[in-house]
C-alpha positions as CSV (number, residue, x, y, z in Angstrom):
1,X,0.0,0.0,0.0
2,X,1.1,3.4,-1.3
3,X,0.8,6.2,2.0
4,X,1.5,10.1,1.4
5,X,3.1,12.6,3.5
6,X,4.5,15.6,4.9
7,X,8.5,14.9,5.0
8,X,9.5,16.0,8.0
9,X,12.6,18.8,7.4
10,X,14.8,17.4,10.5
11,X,14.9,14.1,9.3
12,X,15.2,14.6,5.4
13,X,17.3,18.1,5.6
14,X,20.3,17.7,3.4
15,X,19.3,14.0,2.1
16,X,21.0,13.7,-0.7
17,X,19.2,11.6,-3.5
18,X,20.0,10.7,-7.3
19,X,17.5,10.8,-10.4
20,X,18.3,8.7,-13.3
21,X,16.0,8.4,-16.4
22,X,16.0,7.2,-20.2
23,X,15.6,9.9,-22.7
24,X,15.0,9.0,-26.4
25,X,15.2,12.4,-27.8
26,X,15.3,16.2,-27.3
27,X,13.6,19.8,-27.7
28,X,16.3,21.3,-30.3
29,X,16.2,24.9,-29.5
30,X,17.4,27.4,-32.2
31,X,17.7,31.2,-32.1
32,X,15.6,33.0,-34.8
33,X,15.5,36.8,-36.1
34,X,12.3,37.5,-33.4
35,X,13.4,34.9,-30.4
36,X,13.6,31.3,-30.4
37,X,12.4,28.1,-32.3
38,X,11.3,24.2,-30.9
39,X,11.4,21.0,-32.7
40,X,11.5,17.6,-30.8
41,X,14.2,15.7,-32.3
42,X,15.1,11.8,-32.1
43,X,18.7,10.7,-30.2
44,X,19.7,7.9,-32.8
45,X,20.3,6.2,-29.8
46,X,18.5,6.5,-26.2
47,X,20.7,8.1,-23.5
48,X,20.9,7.6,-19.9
49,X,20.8,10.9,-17.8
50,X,20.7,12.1,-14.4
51,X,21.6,14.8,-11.8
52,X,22.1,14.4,-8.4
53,X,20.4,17.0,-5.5
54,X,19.4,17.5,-2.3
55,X,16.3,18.1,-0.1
56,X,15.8,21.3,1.6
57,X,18.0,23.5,0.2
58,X,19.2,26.3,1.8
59,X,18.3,28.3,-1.4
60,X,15.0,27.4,-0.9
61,X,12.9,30.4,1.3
62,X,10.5,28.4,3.2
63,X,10.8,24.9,1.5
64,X,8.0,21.8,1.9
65,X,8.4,18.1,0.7
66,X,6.0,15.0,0.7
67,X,6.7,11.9,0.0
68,X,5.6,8.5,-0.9
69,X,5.8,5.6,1.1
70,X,5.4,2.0,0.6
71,X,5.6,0.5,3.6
72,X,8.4,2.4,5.5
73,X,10.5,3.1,2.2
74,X,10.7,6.6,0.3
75,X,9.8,6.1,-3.2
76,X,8.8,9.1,-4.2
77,X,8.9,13.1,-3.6
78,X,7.9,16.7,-4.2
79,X,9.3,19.2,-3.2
80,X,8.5,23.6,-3.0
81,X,8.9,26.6,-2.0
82,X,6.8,30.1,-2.2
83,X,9.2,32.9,-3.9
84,X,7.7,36.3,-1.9
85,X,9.4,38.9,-4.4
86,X,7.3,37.4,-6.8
87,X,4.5,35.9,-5.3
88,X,5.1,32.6,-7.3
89,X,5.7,28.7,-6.0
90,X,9.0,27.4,-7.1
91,X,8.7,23.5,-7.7
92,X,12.1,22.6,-7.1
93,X,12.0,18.7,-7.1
94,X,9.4,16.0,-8.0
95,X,11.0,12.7,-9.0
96,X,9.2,8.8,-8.5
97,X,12.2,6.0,-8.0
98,X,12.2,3.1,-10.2
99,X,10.6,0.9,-10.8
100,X,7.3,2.9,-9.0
101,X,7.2,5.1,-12.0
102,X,4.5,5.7,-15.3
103,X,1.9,3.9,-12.9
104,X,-0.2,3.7,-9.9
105,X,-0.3,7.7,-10.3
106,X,2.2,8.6,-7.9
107,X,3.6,11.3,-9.7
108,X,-0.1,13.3,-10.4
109,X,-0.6,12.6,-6.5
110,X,2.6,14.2,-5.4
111,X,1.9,17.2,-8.5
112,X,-1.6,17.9,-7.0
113,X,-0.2,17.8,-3.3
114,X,2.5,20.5,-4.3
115,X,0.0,22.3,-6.0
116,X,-2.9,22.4,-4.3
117,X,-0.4,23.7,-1.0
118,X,0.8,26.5,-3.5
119,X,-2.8,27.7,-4.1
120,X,-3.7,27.8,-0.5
121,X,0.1,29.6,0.0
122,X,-1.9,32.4,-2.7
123,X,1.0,32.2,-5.1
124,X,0.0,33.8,-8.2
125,X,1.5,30.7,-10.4
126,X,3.6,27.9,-10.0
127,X,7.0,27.1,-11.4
128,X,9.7,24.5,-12.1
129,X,12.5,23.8,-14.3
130,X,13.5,21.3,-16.5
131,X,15.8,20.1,-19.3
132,X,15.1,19.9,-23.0
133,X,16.0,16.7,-23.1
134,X,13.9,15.7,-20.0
135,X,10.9,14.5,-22.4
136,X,9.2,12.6,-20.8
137,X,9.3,15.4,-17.6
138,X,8.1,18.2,-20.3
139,X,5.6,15.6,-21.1
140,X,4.1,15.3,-17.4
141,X,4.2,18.6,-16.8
142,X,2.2,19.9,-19.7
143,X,-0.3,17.2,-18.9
144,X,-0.6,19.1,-15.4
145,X,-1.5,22.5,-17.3
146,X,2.4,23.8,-17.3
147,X,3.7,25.6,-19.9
148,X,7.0,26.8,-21.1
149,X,7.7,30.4,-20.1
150,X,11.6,30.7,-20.8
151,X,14.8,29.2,-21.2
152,X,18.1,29.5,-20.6
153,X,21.0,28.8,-23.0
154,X,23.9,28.3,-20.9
155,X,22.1,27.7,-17.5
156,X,24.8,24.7,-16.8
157,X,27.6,24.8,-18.9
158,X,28.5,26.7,-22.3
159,X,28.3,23.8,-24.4
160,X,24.3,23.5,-23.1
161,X,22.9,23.9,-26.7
162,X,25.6,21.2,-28.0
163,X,24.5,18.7,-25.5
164,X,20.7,19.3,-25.9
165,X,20.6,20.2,-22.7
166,X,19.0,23.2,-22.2
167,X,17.4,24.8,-19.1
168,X,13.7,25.7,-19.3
169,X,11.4,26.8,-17.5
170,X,7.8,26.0,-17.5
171,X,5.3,27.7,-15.5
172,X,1.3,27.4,-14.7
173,X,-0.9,29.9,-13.6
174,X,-3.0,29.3,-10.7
């Protein structure tokens, strides 16, 4: 059985944890005359990716997880944080461990859970960022009403574009 709830910041505080997922192609993002152009394109050959984080961040202004339990084991997460100076909520982690993910809804749950707190938090909209090879992340997110309201060439490295790794930024309003 599959139990949700508040992660509780003294005991999860730092935790570092590591997200790995298949990608099969990318969002090729090219610079035009009046701002930017998006085509999906196809890696010849599927690529393993991943990044490594924490929970809690200090970056983060007044951060909140939940998690996904089954039984007494974490095995899945969302994590956010209201920005004042802008009145928005900053999504700044969701991820479902294998081999829990693509069913049983966990992912959706955790969304709605971060969302519904940013509504009753009265941000404005609600934020997040992801990578333009993420697809299957861009995917999820549009599916939850997000949308993608900038990007970032060089957010990680200056070879970003070369790597079809690009940051963006995807946004919903509230």
């Amino acid at each position: 059985m599959i139990t949700f709830s508040p992660l509780d910041k003294t005991l999860y505080a730092g935790k570092k944890f590591s997200i790995q997922y298949t990608t099969h192609g990318y969002y090729d993002i090219q610079k035009t005359a009046d701002g930017f152009s998006f085509s999906y394109q196809p890696f010849e050959k599927s690529k393993e990716m991943g990044f490594e984080d924490s929970l809690f961040g200090d970056w983060l202004e007044a951060p909140v997880a939940y998690g996904a339990f089954e039984d007494d084991a974490l095995i899945g997460f969302a994590e956010g944080s209201p920005e004042s100076w802008n009145n928005r909520w900053r999504i700044s982690n969701i991820a479902v461990f294998q081999p829990h993910r693509r069913h049983l809804g966990i992912g959706t749950r955790l969304m709605n859970m971060m969302l519904d707190t940013a509504q009753k938090s009265g941000a404005r909209m609600a934020v997040l960022e992801t990578q333009s090879c993420n697809e299957r992340a861009i995917s999820f997110y549009k599916k939850h009403g997000f949308e993608i309201i900038g990007l970032d060439l060089y957010a990680y490295t200056n070879t970003d574009p070369d790597r079809h790794e690009i940051r963006i930024e995807m946004g919903r309003i509230l």
